[in-house]
Backbone as CSV, one residue per row, in Angstrom:
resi,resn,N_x,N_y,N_z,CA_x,CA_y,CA_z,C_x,C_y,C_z
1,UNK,-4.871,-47.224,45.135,-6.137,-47.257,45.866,-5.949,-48.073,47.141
2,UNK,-6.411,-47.061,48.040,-5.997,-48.216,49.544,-7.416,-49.262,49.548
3,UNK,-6.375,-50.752,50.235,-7.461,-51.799,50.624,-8.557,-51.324,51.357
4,UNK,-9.642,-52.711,51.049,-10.904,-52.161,52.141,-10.623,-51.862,53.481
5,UNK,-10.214,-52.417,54.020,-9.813,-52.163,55.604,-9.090,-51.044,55.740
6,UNK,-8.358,-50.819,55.141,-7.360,-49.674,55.361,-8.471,-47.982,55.611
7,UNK,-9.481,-48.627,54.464,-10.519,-47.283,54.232,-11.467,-47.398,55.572
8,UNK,-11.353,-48.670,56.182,-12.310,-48.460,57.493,-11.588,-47.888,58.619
9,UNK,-10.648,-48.474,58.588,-9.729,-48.107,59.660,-9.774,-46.547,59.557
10,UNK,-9.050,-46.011,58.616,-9.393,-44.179,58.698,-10.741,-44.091,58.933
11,UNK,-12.115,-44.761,58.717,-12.795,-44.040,58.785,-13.285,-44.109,60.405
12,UNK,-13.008,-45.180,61.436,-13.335,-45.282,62.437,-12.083,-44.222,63.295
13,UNK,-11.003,-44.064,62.298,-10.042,-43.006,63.181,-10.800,-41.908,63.000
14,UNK,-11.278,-41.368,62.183,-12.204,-40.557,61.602,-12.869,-40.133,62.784
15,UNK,-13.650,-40.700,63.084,-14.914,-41.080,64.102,-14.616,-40.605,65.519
16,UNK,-13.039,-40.510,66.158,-12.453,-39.986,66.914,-12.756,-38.655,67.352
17,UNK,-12.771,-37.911,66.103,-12.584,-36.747,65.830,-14.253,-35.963,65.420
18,UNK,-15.095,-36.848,64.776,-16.151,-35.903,64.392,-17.244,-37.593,63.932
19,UNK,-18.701,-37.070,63.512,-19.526,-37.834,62.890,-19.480,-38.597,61.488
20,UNK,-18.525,-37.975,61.104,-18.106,-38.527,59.332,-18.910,-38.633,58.685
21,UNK,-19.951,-37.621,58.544,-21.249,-37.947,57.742,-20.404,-37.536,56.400
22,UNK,-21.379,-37.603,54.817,-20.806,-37.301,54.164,-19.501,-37.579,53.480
23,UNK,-19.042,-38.825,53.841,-17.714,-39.623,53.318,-18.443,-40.225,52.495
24,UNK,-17.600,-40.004,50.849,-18.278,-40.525,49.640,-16.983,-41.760,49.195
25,UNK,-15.728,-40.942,49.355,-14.777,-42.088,49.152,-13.285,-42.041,50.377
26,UNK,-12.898,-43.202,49.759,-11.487,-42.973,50.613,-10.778,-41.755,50.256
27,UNK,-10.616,-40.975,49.186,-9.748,-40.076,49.411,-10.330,-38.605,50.341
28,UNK,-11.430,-39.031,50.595,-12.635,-37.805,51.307,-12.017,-38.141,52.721
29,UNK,-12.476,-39.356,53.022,-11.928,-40.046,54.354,-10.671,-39.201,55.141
30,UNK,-9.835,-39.713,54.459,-8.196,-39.479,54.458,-7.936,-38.128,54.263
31,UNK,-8.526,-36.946,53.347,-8.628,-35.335,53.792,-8.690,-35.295,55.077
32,UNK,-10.134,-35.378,55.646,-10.888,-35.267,56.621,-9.894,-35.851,57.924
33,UNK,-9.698,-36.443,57.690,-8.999,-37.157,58.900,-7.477,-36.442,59.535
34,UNK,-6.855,-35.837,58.117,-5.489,-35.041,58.192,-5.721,-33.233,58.603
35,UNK,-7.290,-33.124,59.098,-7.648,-32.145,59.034,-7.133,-31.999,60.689
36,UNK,-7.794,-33.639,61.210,-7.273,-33.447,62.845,-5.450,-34.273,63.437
37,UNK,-5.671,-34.376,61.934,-3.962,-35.544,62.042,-3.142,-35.229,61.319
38,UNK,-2.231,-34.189,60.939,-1.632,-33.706,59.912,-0.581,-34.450,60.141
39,UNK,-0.326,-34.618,58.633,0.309,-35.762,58.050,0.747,-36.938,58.318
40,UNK,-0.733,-37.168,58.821,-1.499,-38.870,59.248,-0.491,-39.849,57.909
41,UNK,-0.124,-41.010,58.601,0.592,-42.006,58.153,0.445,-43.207,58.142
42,UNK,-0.370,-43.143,59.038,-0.495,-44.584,60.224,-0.310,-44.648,61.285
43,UNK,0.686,-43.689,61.760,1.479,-43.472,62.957,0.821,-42.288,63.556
44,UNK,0.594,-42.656,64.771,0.057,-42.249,65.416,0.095,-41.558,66.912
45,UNK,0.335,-40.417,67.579,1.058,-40.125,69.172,0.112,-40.814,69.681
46,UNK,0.293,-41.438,70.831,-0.815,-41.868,71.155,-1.444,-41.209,72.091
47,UNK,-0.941,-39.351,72.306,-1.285,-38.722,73.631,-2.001,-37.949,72.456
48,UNK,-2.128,-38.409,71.534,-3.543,-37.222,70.428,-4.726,-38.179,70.769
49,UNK,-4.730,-39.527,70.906,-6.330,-39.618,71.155,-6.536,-40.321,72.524
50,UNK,-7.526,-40.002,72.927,-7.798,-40.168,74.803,-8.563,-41.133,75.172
51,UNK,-9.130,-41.723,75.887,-10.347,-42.300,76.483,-11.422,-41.820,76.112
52,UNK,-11.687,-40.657,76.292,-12.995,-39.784,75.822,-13.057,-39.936,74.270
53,UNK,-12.365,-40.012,73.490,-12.253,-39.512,72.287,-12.696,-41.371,71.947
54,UNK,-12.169,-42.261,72.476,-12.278,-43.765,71.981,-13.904,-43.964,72.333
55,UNK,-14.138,-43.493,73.321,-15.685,-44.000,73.559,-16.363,-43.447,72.752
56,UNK,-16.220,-41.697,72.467,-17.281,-41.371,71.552,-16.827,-41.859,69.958
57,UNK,-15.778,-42.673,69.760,-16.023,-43.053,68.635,-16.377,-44.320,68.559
58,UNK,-16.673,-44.865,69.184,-17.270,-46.239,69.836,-18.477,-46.171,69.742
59,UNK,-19.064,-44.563,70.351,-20.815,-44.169,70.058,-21.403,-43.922,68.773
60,UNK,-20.282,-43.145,68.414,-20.560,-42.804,66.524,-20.587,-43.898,66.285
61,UNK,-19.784,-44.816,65.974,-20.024,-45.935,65.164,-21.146,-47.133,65.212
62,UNK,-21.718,-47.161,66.297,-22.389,-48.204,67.214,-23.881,-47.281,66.313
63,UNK,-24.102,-46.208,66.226,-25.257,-45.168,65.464,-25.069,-45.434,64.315
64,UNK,-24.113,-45.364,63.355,-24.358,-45.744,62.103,-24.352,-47.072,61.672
65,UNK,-24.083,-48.084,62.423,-24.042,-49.520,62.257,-25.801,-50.028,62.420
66,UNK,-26.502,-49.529,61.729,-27.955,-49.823,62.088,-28.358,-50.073,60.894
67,UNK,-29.094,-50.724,60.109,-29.057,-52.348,61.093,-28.081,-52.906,61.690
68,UNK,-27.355,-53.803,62.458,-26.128,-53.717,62.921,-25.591,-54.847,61.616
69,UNK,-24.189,-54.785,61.090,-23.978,-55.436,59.980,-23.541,-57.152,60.193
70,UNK,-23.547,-57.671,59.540,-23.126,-59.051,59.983,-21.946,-59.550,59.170
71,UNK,-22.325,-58.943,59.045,-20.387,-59.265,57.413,-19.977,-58.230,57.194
72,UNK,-18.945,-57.839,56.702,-18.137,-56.834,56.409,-18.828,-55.540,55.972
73,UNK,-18.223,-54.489,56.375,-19.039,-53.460,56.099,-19.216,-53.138,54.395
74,UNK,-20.517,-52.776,53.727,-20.262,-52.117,52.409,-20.364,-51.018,52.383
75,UNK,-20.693,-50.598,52.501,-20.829,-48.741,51.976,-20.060,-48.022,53.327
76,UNK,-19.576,-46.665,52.679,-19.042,-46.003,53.032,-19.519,-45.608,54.250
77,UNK,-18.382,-44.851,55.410,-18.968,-44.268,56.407,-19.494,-45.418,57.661
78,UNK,-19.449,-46.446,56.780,-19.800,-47.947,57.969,-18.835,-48.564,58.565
79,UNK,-18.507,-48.572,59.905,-17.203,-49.348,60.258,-17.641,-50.480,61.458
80,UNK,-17.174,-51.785,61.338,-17.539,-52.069,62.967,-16.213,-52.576,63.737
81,UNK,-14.991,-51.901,63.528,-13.800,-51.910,64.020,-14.057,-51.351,65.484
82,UNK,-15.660,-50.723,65.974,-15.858,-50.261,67.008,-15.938,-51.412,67.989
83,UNK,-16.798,-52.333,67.900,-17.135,-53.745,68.849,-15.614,-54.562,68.856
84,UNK,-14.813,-54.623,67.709,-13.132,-54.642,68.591,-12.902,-54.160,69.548
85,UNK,-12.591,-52.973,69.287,-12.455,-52.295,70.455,-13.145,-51.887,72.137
86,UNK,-14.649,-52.063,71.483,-15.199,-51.977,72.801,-14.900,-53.355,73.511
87,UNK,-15.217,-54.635,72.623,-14.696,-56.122,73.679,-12.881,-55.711,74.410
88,UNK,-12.048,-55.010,73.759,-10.888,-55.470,73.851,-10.974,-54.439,75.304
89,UNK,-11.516,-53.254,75.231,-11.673,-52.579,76.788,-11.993,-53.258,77.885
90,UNK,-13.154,-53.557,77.004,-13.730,-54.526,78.363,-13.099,-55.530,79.093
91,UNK,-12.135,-56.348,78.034,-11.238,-57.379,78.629,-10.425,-56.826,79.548
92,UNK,-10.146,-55.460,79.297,-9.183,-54.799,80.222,-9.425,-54.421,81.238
93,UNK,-10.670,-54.242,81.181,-11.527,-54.100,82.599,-11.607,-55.394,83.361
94,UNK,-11.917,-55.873,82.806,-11.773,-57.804,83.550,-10.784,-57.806,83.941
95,UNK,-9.796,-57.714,83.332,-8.648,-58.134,83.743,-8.096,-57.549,85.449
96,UNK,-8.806,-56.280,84.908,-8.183,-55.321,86.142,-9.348,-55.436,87.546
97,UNK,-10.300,-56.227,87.339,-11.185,-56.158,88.320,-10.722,-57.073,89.503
């Protein structure tokens, strides 16, 4: 059985790709995900996911995070590995300004 994180992490890779409604468990997750990542590993090209593809999973997630969570996510389909990522852009934007 993969760790908790491991199950968020697919599910915000998830999120890349589509809304992820309907994720009941990790092994649903991890189908779903090899549907746009065949034979997803961990490893990853990094010319399969884009800018476009990071923001709208940045949007998906930012929508299902309501109420927004304050501790670790519980239930399925909840990730906030998104606000990582959106601060860590942003730094990059700083940086580059």
């Amino acid at each position: 059985m993969p760790h908790r994180f491991e199950v968020k992490l697919r599910e915000w890779l998830l999120l890349h790709f589509e809304d992820g409604t309907d994720i009941a468990s990790a092994r649903q997750c991890t189908d779903r995900l090899e549907r746009y990542l065949p034979g997803y590993d961990k490893g990853i090209d990094r010319y399969k996911i884009t800018w476009k593809m990071i923001s709208d999973a940045i949007e998906r997630a930012r929508k299902r995070d309501t109420p927004p969570c304050t501790t670790w996510p519980r239930t399925m389909g909840t990730t906030t590995v998104y606000r990582l990522v959106k601060n860590i852009r942003q730094s990059a934007r700083d940086i580059h300004d």
